[in-house]
LUMMIPA-765670 format. One record per residue: residue number from 0; chain; x, y, z of N, C-alpha, C in turn; residue in one letter. Coordinates in nm, 2 decimals. Each point is the difference from the previous one (the first is absolute). Example, Ala and Ser with C-alpha at 12.3 -4.5 7.8 and 13.67 -1.06 7.14 Angstrom:
<pts>
- 0;A;1.32;-0.57;0.78;-0.09;0.12;0.00;0.09;0.12;0.00;a
- 1;A;-0.04;0.11;-0.07;0.09;0.11;0.00;-0.08;0.11;0.08;s
</pts>
This chain:
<pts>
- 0;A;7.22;14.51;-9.97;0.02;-0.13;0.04;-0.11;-0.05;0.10;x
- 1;A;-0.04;0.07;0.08;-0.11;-0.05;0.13;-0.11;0.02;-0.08;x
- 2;A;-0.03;0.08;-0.12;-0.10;-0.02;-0.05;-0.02;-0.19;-0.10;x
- 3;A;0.13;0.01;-0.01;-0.01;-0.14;-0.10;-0.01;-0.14;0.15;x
- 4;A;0.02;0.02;0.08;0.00;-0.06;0.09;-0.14;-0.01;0.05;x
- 5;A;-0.10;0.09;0.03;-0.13;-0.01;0.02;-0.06;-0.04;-0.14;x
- 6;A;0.02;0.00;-0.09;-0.10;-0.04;-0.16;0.06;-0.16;0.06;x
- 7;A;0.11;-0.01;-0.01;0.00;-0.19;0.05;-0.06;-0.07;0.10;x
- 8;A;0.02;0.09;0.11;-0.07;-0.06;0.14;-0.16;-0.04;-0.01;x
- 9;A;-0.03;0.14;-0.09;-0.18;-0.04;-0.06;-0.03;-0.12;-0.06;x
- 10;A;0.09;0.04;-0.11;0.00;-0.16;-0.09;0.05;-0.11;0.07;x
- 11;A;0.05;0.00;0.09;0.02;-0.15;0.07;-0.10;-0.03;0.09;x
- 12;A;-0.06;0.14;0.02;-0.09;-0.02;0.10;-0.14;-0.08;-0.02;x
- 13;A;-0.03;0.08;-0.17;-0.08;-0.05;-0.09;-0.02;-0.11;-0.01;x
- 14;A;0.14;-0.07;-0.05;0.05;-0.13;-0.04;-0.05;-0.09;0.12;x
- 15;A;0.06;0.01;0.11;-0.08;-0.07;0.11;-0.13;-0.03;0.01;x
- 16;A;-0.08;0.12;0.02;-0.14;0.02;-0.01;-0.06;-0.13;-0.14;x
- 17;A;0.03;0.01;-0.08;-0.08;-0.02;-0.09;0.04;-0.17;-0.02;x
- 18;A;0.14;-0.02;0.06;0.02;-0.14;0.00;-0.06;-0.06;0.13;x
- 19;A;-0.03;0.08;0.11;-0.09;-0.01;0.15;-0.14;-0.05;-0.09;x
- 20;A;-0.07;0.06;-0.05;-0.12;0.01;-0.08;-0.04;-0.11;-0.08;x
- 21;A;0.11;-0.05;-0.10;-0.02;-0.11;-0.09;0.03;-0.11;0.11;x
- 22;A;0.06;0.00;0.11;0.00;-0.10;0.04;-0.12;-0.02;0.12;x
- 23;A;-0.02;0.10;0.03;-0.17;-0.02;0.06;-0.11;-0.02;-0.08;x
- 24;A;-0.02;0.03;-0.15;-0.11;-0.04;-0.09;0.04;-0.16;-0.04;x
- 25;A;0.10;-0.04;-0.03;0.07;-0.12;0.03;-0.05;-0.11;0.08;x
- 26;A;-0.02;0.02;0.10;-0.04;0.01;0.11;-0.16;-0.02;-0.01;x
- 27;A;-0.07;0.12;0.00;-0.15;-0.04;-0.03;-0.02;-0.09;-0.11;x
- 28;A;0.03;0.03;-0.09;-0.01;-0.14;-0.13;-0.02;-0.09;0.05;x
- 29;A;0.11;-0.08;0.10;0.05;-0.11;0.00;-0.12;-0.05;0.10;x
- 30;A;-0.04;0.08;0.13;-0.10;0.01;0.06;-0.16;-0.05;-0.03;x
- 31;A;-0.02;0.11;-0.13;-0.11;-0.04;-0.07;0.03;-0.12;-0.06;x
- 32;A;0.10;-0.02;-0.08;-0.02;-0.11;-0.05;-0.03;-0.16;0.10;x
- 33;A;0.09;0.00;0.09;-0.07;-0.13;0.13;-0.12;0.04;-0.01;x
- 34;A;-0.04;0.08;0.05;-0.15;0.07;0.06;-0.12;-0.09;-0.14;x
- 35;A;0.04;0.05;-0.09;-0.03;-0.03;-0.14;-0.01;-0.17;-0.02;x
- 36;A;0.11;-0.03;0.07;0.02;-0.14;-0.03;-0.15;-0.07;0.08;x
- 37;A;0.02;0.02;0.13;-0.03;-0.04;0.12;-0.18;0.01;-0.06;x
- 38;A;-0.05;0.11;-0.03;-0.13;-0.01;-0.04;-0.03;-0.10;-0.06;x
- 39;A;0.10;-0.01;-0.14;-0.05;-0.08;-0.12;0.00;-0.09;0.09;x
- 40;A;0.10;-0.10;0.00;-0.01;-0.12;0.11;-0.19;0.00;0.08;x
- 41;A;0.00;0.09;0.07;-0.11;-0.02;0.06;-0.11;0.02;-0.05;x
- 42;A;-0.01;0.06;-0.15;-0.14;-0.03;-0.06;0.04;-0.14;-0.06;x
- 43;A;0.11;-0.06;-0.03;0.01;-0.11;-0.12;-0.05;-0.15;0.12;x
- 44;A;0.04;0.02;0.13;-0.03;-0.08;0.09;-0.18;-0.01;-0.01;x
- 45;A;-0.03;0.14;0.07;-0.12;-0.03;-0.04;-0.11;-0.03;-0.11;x
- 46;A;0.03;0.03;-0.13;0.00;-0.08;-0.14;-0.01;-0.13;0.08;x
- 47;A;0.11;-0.03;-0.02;0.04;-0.16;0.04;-0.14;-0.11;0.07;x
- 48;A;0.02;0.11;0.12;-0.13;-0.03;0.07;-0.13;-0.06;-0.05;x
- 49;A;-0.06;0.16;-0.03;-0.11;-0.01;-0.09;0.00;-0.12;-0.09;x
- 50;A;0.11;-0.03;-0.09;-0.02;-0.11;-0.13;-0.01;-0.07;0.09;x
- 51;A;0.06;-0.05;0.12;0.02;-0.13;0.08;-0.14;-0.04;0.01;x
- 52;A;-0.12;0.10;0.08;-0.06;-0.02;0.04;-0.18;0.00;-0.14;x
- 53;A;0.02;0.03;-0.11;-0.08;0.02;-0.09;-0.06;-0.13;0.00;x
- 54;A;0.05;-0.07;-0.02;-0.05;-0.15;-0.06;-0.11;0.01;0.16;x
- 55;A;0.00;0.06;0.11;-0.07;-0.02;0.08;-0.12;0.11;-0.01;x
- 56;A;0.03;0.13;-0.03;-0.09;0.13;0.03;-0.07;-0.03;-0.14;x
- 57;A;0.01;-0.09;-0.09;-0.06;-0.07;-0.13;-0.20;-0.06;0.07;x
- 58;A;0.02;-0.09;0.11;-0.08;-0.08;0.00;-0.12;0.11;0.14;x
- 59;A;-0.12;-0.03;-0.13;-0.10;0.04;0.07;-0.09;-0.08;0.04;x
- 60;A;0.01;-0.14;0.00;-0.09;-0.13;-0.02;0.01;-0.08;0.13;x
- 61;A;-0.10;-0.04;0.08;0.09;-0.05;0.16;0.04;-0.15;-0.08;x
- 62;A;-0.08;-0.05;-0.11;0.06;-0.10;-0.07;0.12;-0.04;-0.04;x
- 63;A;0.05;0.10;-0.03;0.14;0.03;-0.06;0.07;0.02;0.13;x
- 64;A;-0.03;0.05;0.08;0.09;0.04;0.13;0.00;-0.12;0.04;x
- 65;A;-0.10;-0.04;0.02;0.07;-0.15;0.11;0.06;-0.11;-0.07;x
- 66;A;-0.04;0.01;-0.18;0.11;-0.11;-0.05;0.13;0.03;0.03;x
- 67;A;0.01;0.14;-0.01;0.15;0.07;-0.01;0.09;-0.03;0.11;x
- 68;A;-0.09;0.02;0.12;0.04;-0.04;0.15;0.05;-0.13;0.04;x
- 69;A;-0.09;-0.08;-0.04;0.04;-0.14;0.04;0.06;-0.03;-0.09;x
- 70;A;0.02;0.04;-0.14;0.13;-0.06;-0.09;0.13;0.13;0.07;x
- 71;A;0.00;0.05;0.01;0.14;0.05;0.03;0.06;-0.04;0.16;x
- 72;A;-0.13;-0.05;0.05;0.01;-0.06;0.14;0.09;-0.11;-0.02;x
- 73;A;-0.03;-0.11;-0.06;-0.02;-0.12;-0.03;0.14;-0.05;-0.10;x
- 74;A;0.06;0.18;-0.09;0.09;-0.04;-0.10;0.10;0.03;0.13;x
- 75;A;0.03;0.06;0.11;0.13;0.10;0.06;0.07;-0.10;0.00;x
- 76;A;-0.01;-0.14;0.04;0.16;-0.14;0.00;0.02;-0.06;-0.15;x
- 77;A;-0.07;0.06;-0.11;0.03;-0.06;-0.12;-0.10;0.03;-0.11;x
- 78;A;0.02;-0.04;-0.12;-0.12;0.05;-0.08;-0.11;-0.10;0.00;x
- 79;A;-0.11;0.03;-0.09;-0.15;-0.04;0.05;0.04;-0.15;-0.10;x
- 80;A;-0.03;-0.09;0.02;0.00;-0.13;-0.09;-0.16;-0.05;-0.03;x
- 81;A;0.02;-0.05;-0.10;-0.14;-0.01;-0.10;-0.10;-0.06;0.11;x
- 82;A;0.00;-0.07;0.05;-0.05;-0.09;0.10;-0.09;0.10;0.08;x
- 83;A;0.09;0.07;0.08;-0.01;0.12;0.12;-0.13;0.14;-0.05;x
- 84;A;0.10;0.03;-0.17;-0.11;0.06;-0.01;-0.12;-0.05;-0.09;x
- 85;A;-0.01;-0.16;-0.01;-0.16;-0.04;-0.04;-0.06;0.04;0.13;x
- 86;A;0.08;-0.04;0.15;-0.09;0.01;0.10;-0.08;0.16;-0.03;x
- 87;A;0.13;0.09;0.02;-0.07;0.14;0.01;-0.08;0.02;-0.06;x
- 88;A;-0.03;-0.04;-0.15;-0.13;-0.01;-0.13;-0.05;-0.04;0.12;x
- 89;A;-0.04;-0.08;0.03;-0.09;-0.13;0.07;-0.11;0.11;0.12;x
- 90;A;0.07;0.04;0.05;-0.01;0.09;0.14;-0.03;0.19;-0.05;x
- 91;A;0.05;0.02;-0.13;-0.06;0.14;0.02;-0.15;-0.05;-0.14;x
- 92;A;-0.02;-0.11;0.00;-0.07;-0.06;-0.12;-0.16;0.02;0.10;x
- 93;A;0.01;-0.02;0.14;-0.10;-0.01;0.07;-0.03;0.15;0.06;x
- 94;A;0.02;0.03;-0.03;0.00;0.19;0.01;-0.05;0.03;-0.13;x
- 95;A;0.01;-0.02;-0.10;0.03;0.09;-0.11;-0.08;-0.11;-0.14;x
- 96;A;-0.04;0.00;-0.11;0.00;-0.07;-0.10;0.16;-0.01;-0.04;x
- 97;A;0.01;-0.09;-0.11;0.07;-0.06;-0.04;0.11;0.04;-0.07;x
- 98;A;-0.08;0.12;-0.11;0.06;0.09;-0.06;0.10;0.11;0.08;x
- 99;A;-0.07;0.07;0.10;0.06;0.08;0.10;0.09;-0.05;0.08;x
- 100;A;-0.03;-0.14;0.04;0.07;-0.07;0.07;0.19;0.01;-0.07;x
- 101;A;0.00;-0.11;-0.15;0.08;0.08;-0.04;0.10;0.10;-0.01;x
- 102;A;-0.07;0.12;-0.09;0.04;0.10;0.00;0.05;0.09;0.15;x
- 103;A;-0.06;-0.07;0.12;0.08;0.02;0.14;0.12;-0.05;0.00;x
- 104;A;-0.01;-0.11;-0.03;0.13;-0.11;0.04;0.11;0.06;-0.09;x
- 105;A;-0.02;0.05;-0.12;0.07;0.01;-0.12;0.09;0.15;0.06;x
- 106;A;-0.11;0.12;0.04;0.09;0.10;0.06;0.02;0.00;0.12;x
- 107;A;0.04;-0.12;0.10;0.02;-0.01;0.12;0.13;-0.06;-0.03;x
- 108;A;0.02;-0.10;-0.09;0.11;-0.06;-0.03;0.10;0.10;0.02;x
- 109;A;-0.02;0.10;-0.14;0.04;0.12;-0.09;0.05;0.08;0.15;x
- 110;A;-0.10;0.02;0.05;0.06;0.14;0.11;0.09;-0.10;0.14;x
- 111;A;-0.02;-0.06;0.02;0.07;-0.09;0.09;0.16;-0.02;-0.03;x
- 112;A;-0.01;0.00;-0.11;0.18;-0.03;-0.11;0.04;0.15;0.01;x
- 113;A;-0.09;0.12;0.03;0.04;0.11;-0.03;0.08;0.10;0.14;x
- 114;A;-0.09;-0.05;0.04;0.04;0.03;0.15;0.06;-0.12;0.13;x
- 115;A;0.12;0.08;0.05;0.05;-0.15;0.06;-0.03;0.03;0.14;x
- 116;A;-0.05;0.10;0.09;-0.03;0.02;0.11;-0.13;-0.07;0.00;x
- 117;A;0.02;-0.11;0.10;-0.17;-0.04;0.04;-0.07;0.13;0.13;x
- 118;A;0.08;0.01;0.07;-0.05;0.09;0.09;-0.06;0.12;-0.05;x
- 119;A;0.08;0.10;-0.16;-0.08;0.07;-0.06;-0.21;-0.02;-0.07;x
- 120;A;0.05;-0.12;-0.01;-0.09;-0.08;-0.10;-0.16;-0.02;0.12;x
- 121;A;0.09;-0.03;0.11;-0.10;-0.02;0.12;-0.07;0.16;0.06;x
- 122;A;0.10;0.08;0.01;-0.03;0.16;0.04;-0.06;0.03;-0.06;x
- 123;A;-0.02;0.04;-0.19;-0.08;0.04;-0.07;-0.12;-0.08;-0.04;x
- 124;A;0.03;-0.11;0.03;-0.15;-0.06;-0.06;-0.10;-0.06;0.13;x
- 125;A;0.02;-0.02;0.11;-0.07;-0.04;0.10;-0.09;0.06;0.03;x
- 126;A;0.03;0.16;0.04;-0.08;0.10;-0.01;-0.13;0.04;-0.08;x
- 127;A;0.03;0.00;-0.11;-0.06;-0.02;-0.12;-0.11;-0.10;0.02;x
- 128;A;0.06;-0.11;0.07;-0.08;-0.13;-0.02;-0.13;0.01;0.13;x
- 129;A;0.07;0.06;0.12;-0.06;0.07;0.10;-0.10;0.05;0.00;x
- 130;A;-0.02;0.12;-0.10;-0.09;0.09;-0.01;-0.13;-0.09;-0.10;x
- 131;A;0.04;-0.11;-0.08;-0.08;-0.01;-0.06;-0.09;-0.16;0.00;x
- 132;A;0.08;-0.03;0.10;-0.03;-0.15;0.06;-0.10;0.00;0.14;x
- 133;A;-0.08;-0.08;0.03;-0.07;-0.02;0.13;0.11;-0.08;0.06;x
- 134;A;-0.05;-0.01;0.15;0.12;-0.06;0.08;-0.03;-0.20;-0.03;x
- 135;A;-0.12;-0.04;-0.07;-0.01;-0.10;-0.05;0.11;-0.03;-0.12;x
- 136;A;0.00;0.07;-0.05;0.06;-0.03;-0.15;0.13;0.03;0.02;x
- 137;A;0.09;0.07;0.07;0.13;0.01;0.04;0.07;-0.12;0.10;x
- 138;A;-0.15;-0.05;0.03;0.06;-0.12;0.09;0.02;-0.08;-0.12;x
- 139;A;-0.07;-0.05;-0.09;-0.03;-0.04;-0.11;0.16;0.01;-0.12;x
- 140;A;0.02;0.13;0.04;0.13;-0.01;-0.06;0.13;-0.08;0.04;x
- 141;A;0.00;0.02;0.11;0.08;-0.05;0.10;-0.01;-0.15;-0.05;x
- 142;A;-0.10;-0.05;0.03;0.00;-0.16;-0.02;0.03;-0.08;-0.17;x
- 143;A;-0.01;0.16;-0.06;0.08;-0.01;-0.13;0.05;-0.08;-0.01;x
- 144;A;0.14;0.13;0.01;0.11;-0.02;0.03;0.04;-0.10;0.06;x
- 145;A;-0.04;-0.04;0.12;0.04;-0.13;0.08;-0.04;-0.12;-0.10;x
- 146;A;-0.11;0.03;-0.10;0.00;-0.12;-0.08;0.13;-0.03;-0.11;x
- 147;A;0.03;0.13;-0.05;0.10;-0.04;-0.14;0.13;0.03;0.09;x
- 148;A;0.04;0.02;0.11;0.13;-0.04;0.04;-0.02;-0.15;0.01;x
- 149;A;-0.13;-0.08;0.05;0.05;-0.11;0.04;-0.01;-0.09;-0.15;x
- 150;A;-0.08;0.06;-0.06;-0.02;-0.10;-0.18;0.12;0.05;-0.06;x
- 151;A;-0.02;-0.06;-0.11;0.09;-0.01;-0.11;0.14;-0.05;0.00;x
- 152;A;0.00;-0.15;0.04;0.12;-0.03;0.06;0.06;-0.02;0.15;x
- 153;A;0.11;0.08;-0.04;0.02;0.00;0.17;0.01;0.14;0.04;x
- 154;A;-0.03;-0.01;0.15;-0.06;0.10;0.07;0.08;0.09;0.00;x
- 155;A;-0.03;0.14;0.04;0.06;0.13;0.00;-0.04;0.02;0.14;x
- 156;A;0.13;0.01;0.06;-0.03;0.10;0.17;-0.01;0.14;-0.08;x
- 157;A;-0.10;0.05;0.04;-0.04;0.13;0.04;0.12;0.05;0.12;x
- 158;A;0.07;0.09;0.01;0.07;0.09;0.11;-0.16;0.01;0.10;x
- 159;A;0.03;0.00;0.12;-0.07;0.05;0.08;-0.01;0.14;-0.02;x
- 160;A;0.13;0.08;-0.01;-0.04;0.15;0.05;-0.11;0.05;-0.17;x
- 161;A;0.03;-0.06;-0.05;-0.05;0.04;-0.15;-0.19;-0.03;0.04;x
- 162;A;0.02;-0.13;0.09;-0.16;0.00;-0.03;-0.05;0.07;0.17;x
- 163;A;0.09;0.05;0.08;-0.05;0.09;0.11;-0.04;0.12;-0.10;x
- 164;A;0.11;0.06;-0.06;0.00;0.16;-0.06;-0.15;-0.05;-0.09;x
- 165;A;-0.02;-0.08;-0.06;-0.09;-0.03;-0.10;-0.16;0.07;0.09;x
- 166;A;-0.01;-0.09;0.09;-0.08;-0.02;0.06;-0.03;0.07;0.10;x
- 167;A;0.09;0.12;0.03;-0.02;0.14;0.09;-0.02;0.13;-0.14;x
- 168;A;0.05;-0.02;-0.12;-0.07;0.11;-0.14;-0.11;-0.06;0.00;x
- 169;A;-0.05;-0.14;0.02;-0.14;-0.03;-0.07;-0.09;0.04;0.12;x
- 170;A;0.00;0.08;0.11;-0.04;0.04;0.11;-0.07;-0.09;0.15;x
- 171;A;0.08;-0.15;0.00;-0.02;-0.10;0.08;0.09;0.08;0.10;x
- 172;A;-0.06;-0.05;0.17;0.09;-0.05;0.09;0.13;-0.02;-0.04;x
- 173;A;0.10;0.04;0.04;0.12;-0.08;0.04;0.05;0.02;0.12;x
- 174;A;0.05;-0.15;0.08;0.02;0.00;0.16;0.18;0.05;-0.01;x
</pts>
């Protein structure tokens, strides 16, 4: 009888153990799987990112950059109206031939609709514009801009801080 008594005590002992066990592997599963989750999330975010920012890491043309700039400047209170963007034709037309001119305006439209951060739009392409602009022609830009906010209708306030941040990426002073 104490022998049948220790064969049980094992087996219960067992039985414990092995339900201790499955509910610690349980346990890790459930672990990895957040763990699991939590990555994907954070590559899919970054995806995200990246596509956000393509229509921008696209343009190698300071032509294209500054139509892109001042059209996504110029769309942030509403979309671009025909008017607004003959001005932009008009203004990146004196930079550029006609054709180019265009084909600026056409993928500035395009990437402006694609991305809704102006502040990204201003981060990634100012720099760009920086490196490849004299401090003439950046002023030059500037007065752009100040032209097709104020054509095509009625006027567009520019945010201040938009054309501070603009104008501290394009490597001016700011007080």
């Amino acid at each position: 009888m104490p022998f049948l008594i220790a064969i049980l005590g094992v087996l219960g002992a067992a039985a414990l153990w092995y339900y201790r066990m499955k509910a610690m592997n349980d346990a890790a599963r459930e672990v990895a799987d957040v763990v699991g989750r939590v990555q994907g999330n954070i590559r899919r975010k970054k995806l995200r990112k990246q596509a956000a920012l393509s229509p921008l890491t696209a343009i190698d043309d300071p032509v294209v950059a500054a139509a892109t700039l001042i059209t996504s400047i110029v769309s942030e209170n509403g979309p671009v109206l025909p008017q607004r963007e003959a001005v932009i034709r008009e203004v990146i037309s004196g930079i550029a031939d006609k054709k180019k001119a265009d084909e600026a305006v056409i993928y500035a439209k395009w990437a402006a609709s694609q991305i809704d951060d102006t502040t990204l739009v201003i981060d990634k392409l100012a720099p760009f514009l920086r490196e490849r602009l004299d401090p003439n022609e950046r002023e030059d830009l500037l007065r752009m801009l100040n032209r097709v906010a104020q054509g095509g209708g009625q006027t567009v306030k520019v945010a201040d801080q938009r054309m501070l941040r603009l104008r501290q990426k394009l490597g001016f002073e700011v007080n």
